[in-house]
The first five atom37 places (N, CA, C, CB, O) and aatype in JSON, in Angstrom:
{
  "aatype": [20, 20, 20, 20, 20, 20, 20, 20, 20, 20, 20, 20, 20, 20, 20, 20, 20, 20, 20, 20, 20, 20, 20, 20, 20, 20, 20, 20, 20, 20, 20, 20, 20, 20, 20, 20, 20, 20, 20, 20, 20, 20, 20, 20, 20, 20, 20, 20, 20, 20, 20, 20, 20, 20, 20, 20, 20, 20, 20, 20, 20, 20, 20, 20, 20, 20, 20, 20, 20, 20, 20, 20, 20, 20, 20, 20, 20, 20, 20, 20, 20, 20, 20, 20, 20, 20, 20, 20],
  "atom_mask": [
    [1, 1, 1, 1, 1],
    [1, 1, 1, 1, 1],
    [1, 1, 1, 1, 1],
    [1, 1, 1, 1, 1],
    [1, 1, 1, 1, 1],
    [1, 1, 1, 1, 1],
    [1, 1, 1, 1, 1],
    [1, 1, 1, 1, 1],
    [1, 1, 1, 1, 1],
    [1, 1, 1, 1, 1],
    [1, 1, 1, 1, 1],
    [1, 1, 1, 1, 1],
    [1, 1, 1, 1, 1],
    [1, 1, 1, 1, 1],
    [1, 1, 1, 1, 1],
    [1, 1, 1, 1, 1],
    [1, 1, 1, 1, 1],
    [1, 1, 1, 1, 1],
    [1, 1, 1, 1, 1],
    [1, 1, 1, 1, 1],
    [1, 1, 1, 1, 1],
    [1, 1, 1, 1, 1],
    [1, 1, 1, 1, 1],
    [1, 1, 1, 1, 1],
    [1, 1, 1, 1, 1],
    [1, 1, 1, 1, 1],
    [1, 1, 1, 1, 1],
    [1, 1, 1, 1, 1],
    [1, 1, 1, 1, 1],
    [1, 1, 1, 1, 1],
    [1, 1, 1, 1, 1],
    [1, 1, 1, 1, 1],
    [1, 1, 1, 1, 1],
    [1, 1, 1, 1, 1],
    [1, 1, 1, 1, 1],
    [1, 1, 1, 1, 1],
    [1, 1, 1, 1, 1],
    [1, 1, 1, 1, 1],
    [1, 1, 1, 1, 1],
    [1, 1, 1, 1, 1],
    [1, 1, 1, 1, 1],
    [1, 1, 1, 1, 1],
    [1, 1, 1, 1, 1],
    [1, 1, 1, 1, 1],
    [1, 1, 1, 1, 1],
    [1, 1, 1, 1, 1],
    [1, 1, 1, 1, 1],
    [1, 1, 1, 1, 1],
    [1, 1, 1, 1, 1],
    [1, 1, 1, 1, 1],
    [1, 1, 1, 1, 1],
    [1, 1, 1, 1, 1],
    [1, 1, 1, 1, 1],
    [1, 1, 1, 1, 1],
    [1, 1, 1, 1, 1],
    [1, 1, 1, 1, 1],
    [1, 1, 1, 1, 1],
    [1, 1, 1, 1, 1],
    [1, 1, 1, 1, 1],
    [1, 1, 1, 1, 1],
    [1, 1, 1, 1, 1],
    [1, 1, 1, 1, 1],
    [1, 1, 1, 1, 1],
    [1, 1, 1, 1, 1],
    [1, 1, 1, 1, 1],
    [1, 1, 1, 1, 1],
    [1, 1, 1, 1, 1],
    [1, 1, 1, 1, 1],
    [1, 1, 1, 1, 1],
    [1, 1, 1, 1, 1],
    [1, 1, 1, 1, 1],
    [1, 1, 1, 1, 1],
    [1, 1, 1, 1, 1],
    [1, 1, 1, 1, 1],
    [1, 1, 1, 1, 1],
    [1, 1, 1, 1, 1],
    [1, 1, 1, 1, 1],
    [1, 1, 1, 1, 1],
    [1, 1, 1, 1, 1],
    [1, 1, 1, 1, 1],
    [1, 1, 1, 1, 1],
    [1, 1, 1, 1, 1],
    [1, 1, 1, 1, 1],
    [1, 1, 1, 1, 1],
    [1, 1, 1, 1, 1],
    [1, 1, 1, 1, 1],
    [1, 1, 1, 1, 1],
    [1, 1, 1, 1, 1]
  ],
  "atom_positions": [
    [[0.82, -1.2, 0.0], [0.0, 0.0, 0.0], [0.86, 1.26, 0.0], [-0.93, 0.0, 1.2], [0.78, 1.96, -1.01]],
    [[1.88, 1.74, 1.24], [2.53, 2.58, 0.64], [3.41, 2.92, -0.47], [2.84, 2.77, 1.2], [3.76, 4.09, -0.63]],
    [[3.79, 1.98, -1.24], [4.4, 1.67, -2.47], [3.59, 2.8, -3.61], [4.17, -0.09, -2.8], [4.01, 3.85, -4.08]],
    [[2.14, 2.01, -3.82], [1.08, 2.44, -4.33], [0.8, 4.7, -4.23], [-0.06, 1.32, -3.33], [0.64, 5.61, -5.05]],
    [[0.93, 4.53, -2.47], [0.51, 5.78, -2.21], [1.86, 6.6, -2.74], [0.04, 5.98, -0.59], [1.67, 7.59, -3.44]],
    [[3.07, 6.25, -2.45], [4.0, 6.82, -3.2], [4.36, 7.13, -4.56], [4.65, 6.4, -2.94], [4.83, 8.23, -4.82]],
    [[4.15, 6.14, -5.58], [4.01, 6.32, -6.66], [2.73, 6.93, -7.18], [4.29, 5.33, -7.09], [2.94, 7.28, -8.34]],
    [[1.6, 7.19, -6.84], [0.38, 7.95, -6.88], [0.75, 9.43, -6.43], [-0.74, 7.27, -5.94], [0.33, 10.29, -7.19]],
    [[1.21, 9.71, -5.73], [1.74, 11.0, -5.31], [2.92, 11.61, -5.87], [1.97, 10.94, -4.08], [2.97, 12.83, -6.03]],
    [[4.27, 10.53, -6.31], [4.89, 10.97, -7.3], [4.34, 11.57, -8.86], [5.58, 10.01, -7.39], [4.88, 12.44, -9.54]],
    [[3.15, 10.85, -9.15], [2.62, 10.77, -10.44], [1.85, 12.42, -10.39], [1.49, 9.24, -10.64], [2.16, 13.17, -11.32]],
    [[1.18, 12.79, -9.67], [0.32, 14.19, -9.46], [1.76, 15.22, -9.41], [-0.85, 14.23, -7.68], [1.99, 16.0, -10.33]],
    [[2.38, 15.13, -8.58], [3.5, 16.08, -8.72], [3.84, 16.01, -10.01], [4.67, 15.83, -7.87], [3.67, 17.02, -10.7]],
    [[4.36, 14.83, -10.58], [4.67, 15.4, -12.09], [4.07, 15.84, -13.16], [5.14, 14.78, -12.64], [4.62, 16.32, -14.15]],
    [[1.94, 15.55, -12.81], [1.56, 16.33, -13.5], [1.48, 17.85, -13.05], [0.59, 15.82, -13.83], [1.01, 18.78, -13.69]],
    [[1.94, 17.85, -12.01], [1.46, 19.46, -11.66], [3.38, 20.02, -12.17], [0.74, 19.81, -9.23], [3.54, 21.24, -12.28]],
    [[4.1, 19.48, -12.32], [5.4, 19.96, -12.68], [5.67, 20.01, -14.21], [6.41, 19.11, -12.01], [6.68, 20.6, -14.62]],
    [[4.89, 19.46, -15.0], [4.96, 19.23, -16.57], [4.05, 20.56, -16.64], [4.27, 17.53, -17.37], [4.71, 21.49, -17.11]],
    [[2.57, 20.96, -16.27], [1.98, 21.9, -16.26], [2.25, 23.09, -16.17], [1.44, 21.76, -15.75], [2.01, 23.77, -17.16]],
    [[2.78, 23.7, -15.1], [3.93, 24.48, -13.92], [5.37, 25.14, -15.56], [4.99, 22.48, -12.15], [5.86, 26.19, -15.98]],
    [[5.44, 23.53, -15.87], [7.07, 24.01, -16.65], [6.65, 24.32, -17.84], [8.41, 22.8, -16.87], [7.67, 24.34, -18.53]],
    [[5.76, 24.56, -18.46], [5.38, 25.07, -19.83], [5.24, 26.38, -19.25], [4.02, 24.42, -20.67], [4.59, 26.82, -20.2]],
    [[5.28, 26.9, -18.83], [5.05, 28.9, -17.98], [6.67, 29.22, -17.58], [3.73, 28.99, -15.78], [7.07, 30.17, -16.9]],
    [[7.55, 28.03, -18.27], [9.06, 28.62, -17.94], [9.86, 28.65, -19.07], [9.88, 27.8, -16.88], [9.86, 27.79, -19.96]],
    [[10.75, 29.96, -19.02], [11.58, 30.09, -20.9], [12.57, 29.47, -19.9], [12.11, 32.07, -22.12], [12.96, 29.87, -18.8]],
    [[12.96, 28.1, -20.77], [14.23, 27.48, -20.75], [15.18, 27.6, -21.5], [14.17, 26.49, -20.77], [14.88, 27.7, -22.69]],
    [[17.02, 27.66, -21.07], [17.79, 28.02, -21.44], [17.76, 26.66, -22.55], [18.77, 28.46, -20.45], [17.48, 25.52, -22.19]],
    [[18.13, 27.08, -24.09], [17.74, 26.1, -24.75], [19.24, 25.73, -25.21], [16.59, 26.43, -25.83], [19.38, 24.5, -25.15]],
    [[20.32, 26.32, -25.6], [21.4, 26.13, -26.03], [22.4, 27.45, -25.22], [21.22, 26.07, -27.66], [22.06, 28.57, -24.85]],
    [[23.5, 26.87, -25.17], [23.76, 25.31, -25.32], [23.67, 24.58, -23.81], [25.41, 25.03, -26.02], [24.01, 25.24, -22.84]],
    [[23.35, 23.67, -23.7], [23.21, 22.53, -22.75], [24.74, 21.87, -21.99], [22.44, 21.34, -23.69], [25.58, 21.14, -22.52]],
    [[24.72, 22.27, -21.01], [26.12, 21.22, -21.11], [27.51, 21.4, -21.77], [25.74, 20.08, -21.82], [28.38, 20.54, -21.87]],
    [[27.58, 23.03, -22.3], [28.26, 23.41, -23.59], [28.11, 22.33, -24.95], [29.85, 23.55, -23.19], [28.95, 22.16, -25.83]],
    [[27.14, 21.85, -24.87], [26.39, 21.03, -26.45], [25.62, 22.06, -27.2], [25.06, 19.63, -26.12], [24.51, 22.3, -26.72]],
    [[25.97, 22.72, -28.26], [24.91, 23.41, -28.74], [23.82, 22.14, -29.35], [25.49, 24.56, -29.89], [24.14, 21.04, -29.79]],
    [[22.4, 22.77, -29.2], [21.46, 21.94, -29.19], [20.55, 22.35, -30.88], [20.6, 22.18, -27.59], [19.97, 23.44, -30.97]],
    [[20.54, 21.63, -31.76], [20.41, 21.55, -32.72], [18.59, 22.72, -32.72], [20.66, 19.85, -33.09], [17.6, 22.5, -32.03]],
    [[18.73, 23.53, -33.43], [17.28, 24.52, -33.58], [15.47, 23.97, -33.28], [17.31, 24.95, -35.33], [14.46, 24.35, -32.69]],
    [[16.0, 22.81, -34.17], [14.42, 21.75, -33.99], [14.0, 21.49, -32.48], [14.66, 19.95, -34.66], [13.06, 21.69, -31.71]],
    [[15.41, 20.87, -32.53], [14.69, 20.45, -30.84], [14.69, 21.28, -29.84], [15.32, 19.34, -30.08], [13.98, 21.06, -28.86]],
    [[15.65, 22.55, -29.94], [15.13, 23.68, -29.37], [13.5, 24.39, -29.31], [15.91, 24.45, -29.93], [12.86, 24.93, -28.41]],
    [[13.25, 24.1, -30.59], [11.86, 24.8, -30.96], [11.02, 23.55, -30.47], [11.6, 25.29, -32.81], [9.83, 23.83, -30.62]],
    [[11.19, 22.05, -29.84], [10.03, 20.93, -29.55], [9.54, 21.3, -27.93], [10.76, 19.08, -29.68], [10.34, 21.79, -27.14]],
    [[8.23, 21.04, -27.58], [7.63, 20.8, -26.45], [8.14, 19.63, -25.71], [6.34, 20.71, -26.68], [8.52, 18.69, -26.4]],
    [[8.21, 19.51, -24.28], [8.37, 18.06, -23.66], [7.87, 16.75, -24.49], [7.56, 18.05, -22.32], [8.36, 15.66, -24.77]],
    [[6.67, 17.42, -24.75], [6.08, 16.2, -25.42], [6.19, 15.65, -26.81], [4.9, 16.32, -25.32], [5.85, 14.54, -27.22]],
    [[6.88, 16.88, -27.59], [7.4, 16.58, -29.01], [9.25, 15.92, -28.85], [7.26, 18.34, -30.02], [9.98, 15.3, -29.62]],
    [[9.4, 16.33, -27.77], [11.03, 15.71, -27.91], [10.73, 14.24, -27.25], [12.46, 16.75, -26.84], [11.29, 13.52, -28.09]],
    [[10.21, 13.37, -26.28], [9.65, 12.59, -26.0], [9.27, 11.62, -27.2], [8.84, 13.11, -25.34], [9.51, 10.42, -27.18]],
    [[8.53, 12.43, -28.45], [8.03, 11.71, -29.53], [9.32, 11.3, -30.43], [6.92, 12.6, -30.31], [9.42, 10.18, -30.92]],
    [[9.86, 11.87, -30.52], [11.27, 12.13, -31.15], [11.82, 10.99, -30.77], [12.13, 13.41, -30.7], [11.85, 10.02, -31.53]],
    [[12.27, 10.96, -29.7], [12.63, 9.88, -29.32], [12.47, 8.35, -29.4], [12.53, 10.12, -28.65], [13.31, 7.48, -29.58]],
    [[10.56, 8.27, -29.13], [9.88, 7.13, -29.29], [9.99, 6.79, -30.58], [8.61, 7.19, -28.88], [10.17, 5.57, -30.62]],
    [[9.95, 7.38, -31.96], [10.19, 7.26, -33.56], [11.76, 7.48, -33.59], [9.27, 8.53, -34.6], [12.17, 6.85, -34.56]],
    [[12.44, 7.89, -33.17], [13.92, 7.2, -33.61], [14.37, 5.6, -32.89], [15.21, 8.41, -33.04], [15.4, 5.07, -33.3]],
    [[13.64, 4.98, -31.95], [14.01, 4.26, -31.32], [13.02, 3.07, -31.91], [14.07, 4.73, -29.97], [13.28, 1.88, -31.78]],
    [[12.04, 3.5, -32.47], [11.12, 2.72, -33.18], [10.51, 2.15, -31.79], [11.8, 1.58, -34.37], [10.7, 0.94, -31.67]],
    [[9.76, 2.8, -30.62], [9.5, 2.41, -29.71], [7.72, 2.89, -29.71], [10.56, 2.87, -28.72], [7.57, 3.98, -30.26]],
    [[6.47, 2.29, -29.22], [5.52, 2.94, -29.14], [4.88, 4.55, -28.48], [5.15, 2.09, -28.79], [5.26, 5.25, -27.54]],
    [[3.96, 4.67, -29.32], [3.87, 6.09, -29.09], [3.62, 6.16, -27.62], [2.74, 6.82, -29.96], [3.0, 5.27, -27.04]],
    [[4.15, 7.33, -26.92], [4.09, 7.25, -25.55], [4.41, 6.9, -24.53], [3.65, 7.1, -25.34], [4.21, 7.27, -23.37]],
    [[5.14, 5.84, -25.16], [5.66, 4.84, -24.2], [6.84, 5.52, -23.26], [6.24, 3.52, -25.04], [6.58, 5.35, -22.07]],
    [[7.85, 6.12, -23.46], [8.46, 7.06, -23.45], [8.62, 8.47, -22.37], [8.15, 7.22, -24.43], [9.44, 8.91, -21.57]],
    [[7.2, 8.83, -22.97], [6.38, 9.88, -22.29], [5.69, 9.51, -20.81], [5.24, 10.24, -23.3], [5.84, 10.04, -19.71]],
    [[5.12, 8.72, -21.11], [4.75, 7.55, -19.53], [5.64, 7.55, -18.7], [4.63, 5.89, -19.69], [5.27, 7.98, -17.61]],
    [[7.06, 7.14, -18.77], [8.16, 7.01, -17.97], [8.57, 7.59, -17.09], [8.91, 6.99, -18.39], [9.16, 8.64, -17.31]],
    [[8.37, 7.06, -15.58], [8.89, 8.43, -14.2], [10.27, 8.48, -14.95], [9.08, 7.83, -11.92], [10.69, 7.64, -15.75]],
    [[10.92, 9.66, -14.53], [11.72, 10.73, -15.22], [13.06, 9.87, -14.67], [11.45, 12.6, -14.68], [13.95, 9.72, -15.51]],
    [[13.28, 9.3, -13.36], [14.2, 8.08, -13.5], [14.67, 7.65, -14.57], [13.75, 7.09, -13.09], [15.69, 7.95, -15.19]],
    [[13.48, 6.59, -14.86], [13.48, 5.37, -15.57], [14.09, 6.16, -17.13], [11.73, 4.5, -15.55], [14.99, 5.67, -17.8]],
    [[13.59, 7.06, -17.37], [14.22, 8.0, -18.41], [15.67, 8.08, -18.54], [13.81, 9.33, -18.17], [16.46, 7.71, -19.41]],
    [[15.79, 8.65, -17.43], [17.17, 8.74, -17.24], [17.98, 7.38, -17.68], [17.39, 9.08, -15.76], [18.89, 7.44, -18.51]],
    [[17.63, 6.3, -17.11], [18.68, 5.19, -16.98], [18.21, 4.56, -18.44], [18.55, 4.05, -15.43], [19.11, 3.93, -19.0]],
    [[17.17, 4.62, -19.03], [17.42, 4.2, -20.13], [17.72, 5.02, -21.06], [16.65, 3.59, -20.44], [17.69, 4.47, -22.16]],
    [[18.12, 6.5, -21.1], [18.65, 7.33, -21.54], [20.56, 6.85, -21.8], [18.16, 8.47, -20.57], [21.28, 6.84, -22.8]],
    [[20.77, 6.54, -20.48], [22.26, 5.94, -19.56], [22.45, 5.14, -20.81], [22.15, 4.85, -17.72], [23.19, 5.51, -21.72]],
    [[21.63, 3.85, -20.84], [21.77, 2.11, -21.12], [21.93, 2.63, -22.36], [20.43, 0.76, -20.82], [23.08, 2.27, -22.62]],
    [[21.48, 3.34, -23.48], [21.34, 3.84, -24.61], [22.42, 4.36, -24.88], [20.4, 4.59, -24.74], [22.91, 4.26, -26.01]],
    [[22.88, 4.86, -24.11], [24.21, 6.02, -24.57], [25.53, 5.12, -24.67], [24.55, 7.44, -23.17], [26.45, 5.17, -25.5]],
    [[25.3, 4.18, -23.41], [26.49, 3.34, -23.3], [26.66, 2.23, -24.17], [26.58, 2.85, -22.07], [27.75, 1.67, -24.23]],
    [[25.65, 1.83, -24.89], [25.15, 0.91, -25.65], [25.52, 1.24, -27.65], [23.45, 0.95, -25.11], [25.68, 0.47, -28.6]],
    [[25.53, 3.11, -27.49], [25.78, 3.31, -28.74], [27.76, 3.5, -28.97], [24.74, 4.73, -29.12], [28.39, 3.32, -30.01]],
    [[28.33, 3.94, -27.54], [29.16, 3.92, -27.53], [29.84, 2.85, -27.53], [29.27, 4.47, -27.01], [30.94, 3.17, -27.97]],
    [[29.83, 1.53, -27.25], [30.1, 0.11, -27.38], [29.89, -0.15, -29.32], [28.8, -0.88, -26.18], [30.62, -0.65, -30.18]],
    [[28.81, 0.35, -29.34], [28.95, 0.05, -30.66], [30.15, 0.91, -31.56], [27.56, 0.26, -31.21], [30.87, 0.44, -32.45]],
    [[30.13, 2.22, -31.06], [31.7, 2.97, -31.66], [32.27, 2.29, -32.09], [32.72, 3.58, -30.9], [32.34, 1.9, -33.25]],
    [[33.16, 1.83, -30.57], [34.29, 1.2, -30.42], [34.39, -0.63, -31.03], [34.5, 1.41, -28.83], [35.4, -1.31, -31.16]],
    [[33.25, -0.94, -31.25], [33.53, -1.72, -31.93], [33.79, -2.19, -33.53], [33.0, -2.08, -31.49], [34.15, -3.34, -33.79]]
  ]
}
């Protein structure tokens, strides 16, 4: 049960924080000193999200669904995964 109540309460915060962050000008480039290519400067959360799900050939949304974690680490697994391929 608290498992439940935690992740239910995580889930409202992030809709009230996805809501909340469209009312904020974000620094768009450069990131990280990455300049960030114009397009995806100009995408919504929810258009870079999509972006993602169609380069990865993954379902729509699926992506978008994801506590912002789970993002992260398969963001991680992805990165480390293309870099293995570099080097090989």
């Amino acid at each position: 049960m608290i498992q439940w109540t935690i992740k239910k309460t995580i889930k409202l915060m992030g809709n009230i924080y996805v809501f909340l962050d469209k009312f904020i000008d974000h620094k768009t480039s450069p990131i990280l000193e990455v300049e960030i290519d114009q397009d995806f400067q100009d995408m919504s959360r929810r258009e870079l999200c999509n972006h993602i799900e169609n380069k990865f050939g993954w379902v729509t949304n699926t992506f978008w669904h994801l506590d912002s974690t789970q993002k992260i680490r398969l963001c991680c697994q992805m990165a480390r995964d293309m870099a293995k391929g570099e080097e090989e």
